[in-house]
C-alpha positions in Angstrom: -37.1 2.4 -23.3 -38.1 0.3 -26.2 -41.3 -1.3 -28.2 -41.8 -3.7 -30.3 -45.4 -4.7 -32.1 -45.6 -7.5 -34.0 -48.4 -8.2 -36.1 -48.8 -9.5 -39.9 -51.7 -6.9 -40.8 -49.9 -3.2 -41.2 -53.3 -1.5 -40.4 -53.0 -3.0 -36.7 -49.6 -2.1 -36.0 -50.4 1.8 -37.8 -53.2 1.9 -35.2 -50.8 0.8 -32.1 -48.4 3.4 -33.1 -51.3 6.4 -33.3 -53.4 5.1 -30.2 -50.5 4.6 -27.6 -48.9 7.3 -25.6 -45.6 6.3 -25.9 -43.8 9.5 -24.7 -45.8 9.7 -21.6 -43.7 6.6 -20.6 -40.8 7.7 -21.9 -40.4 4.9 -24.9 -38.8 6.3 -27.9 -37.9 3.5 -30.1 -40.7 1.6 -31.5 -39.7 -1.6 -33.7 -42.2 -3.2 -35.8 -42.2 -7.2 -37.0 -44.5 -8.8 -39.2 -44.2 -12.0 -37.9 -42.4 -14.3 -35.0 -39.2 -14.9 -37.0 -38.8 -11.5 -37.7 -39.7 -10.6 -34.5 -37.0 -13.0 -33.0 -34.2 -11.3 -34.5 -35.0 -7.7 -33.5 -36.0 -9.0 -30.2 -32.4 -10.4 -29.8 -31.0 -7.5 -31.2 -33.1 -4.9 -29.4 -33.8 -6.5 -26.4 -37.3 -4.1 -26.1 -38.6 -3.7 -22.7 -42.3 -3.9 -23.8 -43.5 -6.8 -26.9 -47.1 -6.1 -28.4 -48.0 -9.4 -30.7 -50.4 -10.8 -32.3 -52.1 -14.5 -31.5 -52.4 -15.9 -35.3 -49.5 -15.2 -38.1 -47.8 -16.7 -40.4 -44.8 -18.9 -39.8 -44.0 -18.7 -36.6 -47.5 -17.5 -34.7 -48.2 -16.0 -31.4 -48.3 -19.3 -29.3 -44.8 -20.6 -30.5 -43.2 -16.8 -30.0 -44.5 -16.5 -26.3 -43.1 -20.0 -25.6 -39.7 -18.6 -27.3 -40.2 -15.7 -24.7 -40.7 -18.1 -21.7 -37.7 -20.2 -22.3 -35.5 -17.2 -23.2 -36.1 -15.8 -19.6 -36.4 -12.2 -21.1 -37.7 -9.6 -18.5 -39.7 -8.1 -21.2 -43.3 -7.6 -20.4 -45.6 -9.1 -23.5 -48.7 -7.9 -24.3 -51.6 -9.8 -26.3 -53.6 -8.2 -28.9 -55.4 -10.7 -30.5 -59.0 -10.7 -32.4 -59.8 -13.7 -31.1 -61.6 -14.1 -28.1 -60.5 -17.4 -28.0 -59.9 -19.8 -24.6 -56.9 -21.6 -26.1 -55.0 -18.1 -26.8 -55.5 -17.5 -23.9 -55.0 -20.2 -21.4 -51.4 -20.1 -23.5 -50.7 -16.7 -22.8 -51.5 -16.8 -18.9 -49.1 -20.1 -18.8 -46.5 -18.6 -20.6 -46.2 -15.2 -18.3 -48.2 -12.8 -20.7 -48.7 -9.5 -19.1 -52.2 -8.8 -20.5 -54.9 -9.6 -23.1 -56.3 -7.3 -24.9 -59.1 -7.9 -27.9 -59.2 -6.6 -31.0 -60.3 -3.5 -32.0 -58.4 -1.6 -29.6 -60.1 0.3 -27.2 -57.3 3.6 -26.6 -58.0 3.4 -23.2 -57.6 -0.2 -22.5 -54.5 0.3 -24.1 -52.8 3.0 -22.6 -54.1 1.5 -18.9 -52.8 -1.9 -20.1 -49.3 0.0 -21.4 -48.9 2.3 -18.1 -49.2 -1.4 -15.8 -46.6 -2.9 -18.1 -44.1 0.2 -17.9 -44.8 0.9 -13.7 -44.3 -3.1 -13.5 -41.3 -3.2 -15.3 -39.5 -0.3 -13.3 -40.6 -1.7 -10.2 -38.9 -5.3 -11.1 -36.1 -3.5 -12.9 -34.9 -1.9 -9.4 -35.3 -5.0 -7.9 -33.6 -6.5 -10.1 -30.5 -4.2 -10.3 -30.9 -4.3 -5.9 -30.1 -7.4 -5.8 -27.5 -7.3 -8.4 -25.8 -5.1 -6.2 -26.9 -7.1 -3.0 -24.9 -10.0 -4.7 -21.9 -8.1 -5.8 -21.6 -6.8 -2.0 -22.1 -10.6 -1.1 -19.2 -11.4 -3.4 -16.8 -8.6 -2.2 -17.6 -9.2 1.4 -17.6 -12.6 1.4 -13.9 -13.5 1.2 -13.4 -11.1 3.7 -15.7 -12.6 5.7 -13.9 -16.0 5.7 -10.0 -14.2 5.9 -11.1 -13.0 9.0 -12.6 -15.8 10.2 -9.8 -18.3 9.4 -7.5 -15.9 10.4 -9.2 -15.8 13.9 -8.5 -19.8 13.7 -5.2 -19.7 13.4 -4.5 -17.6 16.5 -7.3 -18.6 18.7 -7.3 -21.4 20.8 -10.0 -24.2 19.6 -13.0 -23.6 17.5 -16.7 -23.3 18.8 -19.6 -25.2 17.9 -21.2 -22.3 16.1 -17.8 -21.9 14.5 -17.8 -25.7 13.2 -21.6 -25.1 11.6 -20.7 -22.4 9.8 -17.7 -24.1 8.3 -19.3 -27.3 8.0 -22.2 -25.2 6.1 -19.8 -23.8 3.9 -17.2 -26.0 2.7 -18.9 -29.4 3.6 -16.1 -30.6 6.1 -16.3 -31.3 10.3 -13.3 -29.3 10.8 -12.7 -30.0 14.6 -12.6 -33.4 14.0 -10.0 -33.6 11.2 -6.4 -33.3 11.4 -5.0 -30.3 9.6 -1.9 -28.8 8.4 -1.2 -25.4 7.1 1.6 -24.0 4.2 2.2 -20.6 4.6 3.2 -18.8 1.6 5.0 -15.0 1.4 3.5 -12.7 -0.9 6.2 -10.2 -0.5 8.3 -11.2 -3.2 5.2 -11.6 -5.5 4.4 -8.7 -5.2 7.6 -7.0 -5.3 8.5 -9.1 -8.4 5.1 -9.6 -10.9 2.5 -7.3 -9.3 4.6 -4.1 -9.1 3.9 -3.4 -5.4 0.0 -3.7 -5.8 -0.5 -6.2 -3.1 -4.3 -6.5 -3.0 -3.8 -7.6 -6.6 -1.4 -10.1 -5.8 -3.5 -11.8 -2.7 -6.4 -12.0 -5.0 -4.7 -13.5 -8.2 -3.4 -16.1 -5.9 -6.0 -17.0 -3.5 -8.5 -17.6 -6.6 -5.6 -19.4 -7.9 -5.4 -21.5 -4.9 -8.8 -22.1 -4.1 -9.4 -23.1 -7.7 -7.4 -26.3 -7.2 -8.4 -26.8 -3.2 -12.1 -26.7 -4.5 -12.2 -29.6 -6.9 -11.8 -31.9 -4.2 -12.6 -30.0 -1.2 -9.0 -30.1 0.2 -8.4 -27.1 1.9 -8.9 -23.2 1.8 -6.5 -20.4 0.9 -7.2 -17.1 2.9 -5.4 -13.8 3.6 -4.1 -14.1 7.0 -5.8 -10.3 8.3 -3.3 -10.5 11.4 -0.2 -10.2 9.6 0.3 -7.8 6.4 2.1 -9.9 4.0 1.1 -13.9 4.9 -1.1 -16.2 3.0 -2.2 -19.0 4.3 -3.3 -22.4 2.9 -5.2 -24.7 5.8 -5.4 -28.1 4.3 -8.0 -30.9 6.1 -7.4 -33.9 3.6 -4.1 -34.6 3.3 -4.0 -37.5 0.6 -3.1 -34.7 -1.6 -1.1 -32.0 0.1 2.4 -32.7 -2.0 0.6 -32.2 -5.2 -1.3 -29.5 -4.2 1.9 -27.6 -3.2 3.4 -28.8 -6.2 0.5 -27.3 -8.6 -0.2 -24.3 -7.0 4.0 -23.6 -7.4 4.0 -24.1 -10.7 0.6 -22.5 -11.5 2.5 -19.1 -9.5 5.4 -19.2 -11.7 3.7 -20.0 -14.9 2.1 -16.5 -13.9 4.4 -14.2 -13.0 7.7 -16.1 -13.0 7.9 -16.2 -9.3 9.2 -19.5 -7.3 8.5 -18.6 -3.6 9.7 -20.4 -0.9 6.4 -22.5 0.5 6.9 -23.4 4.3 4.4 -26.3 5.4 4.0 -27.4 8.7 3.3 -30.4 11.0 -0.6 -32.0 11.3 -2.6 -31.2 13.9 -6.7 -31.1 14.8 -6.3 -27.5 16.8 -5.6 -25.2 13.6 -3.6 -22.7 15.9 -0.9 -25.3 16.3 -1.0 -26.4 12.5 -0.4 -22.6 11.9 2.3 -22.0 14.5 4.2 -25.2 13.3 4.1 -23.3 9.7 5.5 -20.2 11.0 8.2 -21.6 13.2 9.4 -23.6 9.7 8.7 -20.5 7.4 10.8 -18.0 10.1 13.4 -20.7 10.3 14.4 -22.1 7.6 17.8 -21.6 5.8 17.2 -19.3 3.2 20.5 -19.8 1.4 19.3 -23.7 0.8 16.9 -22.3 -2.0 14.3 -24.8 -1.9 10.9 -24.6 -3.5 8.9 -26.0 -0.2 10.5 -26.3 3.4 9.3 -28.6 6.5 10.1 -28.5 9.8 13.0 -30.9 8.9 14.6 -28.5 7.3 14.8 -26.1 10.8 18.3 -26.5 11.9 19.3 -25.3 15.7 21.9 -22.3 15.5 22.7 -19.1 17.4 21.6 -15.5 15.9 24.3 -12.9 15.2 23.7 -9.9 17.1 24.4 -6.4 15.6 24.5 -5.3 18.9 27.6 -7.4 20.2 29.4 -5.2 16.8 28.3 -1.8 17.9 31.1 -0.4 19.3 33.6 -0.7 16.5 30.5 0.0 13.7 30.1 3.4 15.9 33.6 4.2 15.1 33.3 3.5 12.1 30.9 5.8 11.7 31.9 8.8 13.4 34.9 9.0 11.1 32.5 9.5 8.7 34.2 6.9 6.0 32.5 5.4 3.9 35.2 2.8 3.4 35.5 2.2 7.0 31.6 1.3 7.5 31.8 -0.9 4.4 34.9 -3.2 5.7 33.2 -3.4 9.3 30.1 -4.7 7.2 31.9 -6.7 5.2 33.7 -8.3 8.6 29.6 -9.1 9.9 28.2 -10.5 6.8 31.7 -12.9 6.5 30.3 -14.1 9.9 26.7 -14.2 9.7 27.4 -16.5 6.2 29.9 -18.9 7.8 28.9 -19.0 11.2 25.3 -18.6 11.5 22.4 -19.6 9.7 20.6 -17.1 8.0 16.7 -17.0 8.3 13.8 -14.8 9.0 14.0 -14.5 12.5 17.7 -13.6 12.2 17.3 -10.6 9.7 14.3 -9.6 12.0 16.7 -10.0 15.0 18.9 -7.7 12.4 16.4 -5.1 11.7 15.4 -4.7 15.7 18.5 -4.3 16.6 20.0 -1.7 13.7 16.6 0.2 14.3 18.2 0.2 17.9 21.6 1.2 17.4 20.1 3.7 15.3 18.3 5.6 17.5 20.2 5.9 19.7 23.1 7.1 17.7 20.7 9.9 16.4 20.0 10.7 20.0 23.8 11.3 20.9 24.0 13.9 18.3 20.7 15.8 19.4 19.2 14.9 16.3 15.1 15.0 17.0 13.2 15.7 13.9 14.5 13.3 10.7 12.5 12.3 7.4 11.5 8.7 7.2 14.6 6.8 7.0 15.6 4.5 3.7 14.1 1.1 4.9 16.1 -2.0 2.9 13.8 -4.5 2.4 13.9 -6.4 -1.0 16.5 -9.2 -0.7 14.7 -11.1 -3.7 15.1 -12.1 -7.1 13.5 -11.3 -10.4 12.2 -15.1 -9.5 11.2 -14.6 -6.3 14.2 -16.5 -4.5 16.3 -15.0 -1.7 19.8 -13.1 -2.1 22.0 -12.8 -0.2 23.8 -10.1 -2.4 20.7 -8.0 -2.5 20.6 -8.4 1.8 24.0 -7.3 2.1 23.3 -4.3 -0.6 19.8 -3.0 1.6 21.7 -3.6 4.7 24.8 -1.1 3.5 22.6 1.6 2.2 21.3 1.8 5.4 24.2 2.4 6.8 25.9 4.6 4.5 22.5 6.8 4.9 22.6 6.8 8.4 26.5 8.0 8.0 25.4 11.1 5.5 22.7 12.0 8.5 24.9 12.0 11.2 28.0 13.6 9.2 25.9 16.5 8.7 24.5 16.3 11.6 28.0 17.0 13.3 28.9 20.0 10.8 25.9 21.4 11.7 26.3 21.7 14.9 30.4 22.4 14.8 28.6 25.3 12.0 26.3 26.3 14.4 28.5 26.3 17.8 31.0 28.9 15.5 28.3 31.4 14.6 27.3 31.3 18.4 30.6 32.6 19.4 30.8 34.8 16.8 27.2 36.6 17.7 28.8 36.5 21.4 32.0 38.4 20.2 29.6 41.1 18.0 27.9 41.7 21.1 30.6 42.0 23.6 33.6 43.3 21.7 33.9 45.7 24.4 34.9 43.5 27.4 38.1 41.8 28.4 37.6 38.3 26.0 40.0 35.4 26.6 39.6 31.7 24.9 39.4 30.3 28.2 36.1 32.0 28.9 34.5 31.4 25.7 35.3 27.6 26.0 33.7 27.8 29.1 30.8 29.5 28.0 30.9 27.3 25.3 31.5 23.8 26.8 34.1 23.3 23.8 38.0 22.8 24.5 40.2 26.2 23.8 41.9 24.3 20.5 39.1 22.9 18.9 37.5 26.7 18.8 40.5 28.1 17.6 40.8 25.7 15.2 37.6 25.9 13.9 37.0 29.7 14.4 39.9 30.4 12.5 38.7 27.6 9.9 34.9 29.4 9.6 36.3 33.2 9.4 39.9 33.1 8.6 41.0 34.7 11.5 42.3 34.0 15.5 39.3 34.6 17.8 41.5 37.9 19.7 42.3 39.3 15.6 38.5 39.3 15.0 37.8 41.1 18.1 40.4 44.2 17.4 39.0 43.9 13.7 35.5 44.4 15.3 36.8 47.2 17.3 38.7 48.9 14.7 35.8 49.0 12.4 33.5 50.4 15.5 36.5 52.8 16.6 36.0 54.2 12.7 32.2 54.6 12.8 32.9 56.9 16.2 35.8 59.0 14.9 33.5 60.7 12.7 31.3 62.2 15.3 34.4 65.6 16.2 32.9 66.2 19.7 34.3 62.5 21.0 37.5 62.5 22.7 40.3 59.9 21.7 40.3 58.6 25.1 36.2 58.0 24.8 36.6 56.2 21.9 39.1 54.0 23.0 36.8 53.2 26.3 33.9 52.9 23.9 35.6 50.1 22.0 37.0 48.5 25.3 40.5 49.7 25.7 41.3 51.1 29.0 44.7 52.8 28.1 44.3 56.0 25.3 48.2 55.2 23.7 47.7 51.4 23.8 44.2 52.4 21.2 46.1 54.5 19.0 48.9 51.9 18.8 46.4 49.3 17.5 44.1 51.4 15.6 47.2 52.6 13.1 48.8 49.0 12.4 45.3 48.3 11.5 44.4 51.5 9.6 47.6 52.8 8.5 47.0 56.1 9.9 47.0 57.3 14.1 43.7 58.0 15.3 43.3 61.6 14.5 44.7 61.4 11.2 41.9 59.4 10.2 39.1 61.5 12.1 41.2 64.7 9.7 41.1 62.4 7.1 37.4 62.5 6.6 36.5 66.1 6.6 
């Protein structure tokens, strides 16, 4: 906390500095002024919490300095210390919002009573003060919010209550139900995407204030954050003399920005705001994008059929399961030929797109078993550095999808053909001793007998029947060592029935009859 005593005799200002506890109220910077100019410029420099002064002084005395202090609207608390008991000081420093009086010579008490009211009132009114600073920045961060919600709640609520009305009438000035009204909607998606680096809170606050900086000047409208949909701002206009150039500004004060020209979609007039609203959407999620116009009206809805990705499913799950890359590409290719020449491509149709892909997707992870996945690639920006639609960029999101979803189930499928391989060969480790045909396994199995030969030998370089007798062999080794075992045993051990049929086996595999190789090892 800071001081400041201003007075033209140095004796009086010695005396302040001795006689006042200033550490007990935690002031450590003391400034001294001889007069009211002097004292001015510290003041503004300083900005002391507490002003000690002086009634008469040269130049600019006590009476001009407190009116200063009045009309400067400083929450400084000014004290009088005059030698004048004089009813014209005072009646000036009551008016003018002087803490205190006090007479000259300076009683230490007086002072340091005066001094400790000054200090507890200034705390007191400096937490006030910073309350309702805070109060008022909650106010301002709340408020917007306030009014998103509430429009918002307009534009998909049938009519608009009388307490509703008040509160708008209140606040903007206008008898909303009466009026006709039209809304523009306008996507931030692109903005963002484009000039706000995915930082969409950003983006809906740059352009509302830009909006409702030009709406404001002559009350024609509001621009709110539609809190029912994630990515829609809305402008509700109730004076439409000057909707056009409103559109026109607020376009150009966007790309002026960030270089963006988004497509603005305005609807038809009506007094209910829900209808104004739908009428926007229905021209916003219908409109041609390839046209690549700045704004869009309802004229500009032409009546088409969508192009289902379903009705292509069969041939794009062939596709597929050959696992080509090539082959997915030229059935897309095929699709997009048709969705630019025969339909019209809006909105609505890529959502009927996305739907129906998300569809097709599933349920091709579902046929091959696959349960658990990481979130999937989601192709979503179709826009240009400017903000306009491309239908390059569509057809490039749209392909990665598929090509991702080809690498998933690709693997998918030599997973499980991996898998279904290292099952039989567990099953053939723990049953090398019984009678094993391919018929069985492949029943077992629930595989046809030439796809596991084909595949077992592909996995472990050998026929299903030559990997059994090499299991055997190697087992029939391990039990020749133990001399108490009789040939016949360990053939019947190993699962051979007949004791010459063993021996014939065991030396084209070893090289050596079977009690060669037990004499072979001691």
């Amino acid at each position: 906390m800071k001081a400041i005593i201003i007075d033209d005799e140095k004796h009086v200002r010695e005396g302040l500095l001795l006689l006042a506890e200033w550490d007990k109220h935690g002031i450590h910077t003391i400034l001294e002024a001889e007069d009211g100019d002097e004292a001015i410029e510290l003041i503004k420099k300083h900005r002391p919490e507490i002003i000690f002064t002086d009634m008469r002084m040269p130049k600019r005395d006590g009476i001009s300095l407190l009116k200063w202090l009045h009309a400067s609207e400083l929450t400084s608390k000014t004290i009088v210390v005059s030698g004048y008991d004089d009813f014209e000081y005072m009646r000036n420093a009551i008016h003018y919002k002087s803490f205190d009086y006090i007479l000259k010579p300076i009683e230490p008490d007086v002072l340091n009573e005066t001094l400790d009211k000054a200090v507890k009132e200034w705390d007191e009114q400096a937490r006030s003060r910073k309350s309702q600073v805070e109060e008022s920045r909650v106010m301002n961060e709340v408020k917007p919010l306030y009014w998103d919600r509430f429009f918002s709640t307009l534009c998909s609520k049938e009519g608009i209550t009388k307490e509703m009305a008040e509160k708008v009438e209140k606040e903007f000035g206008v008898s909303i139900e009466k009026l006709h009204k039209t809304v523009a909607l306008l996507p931030i998606k692109p903005i963002v995407m484009k000039s706000f680096q995915g930082d969409r809170d950003l983006a809906f606050f740059t352009i509302i204030n830009i909006c409702n900086e030009l709406l404001r000047k002559q009350n024609d409208g509001v621009c709110f954050r539609n809190s029912n949909k994630e990515e829609e701002l809305v402008i509700l206009f109730w004076n439409h003399k000057h909707v056009t150039y409103l559109l026109e500004e607020i376009h150009s004060l966007i790309y002026q920005y960030g270089r963006v020209s988004p497509v603005m979609a305005l609807g038809k007039k009506s007094r209910k705001v829900k209808e104004a609203y739908e009428s926007a959407l229905e021209v916003y999620s219908r409109h041609p994008l390839l046209a690549q116009k700045k704004f869009v009206t309802h004229q500009d809805v032409l009546a088409g059929s969508h192009l289902h990705l379903l009705d292509h499913s069969n041939e794009l799950k062939w596709a597929i399961r050959s696992g080509s890359r090539e082959q997915v590409q030229s059935q897309l290719e095929g699709i997009f030929s048709k969705l630019e020449n025969s339909h019209i491509l809006t909105l609505e149709q890529i959502q009927v797109w996305e739907d129906q892909f998300e569809i097709l997707r599933n349920n091709w992870l579902k046929e091959y078993e696959i349960r658990s996945q990481e979130a999937f690639y989601r192709g979503r920006d179709y826009w240009r550095e400017d903000g306009s639609f491309s239908f390059r960029k569509f057809k490039e999101e749209k392909t990665k999808e598929f090509i991702e979803l080809i690498q998933t189930l690709t693997q998918a499928k030599y997973q499980k053909e991996k898998n279904n391989m290292q099952y039989i060969e567990e099953y053939l480790q723990q049953h090398y001793q019984e009678d094993i045909n391919l018929q069985d396994i492949a029943d077992r199995f629930y595989l046809s007998r030439e796809y596991i030969s084909r595949k077992f030998k592909q996995d472990y370089g050998a026929t299903i029947t030559d990997y059994v007798t090499n299991i055997r062999m190697e087992k029939a080794k391990k039990l020749l060592e133990n001399p108490y075992l009789k040939i016949y045993e360990v053939a019947y051990g190993v699962g051979y029935g007949n004791e010459k049929y063993f021996s014939k086996v065991f030396k084209k595999h070893a090289g050596l009859t079977p009690n060669e190789y037990r004499h072979a090892q001691t």
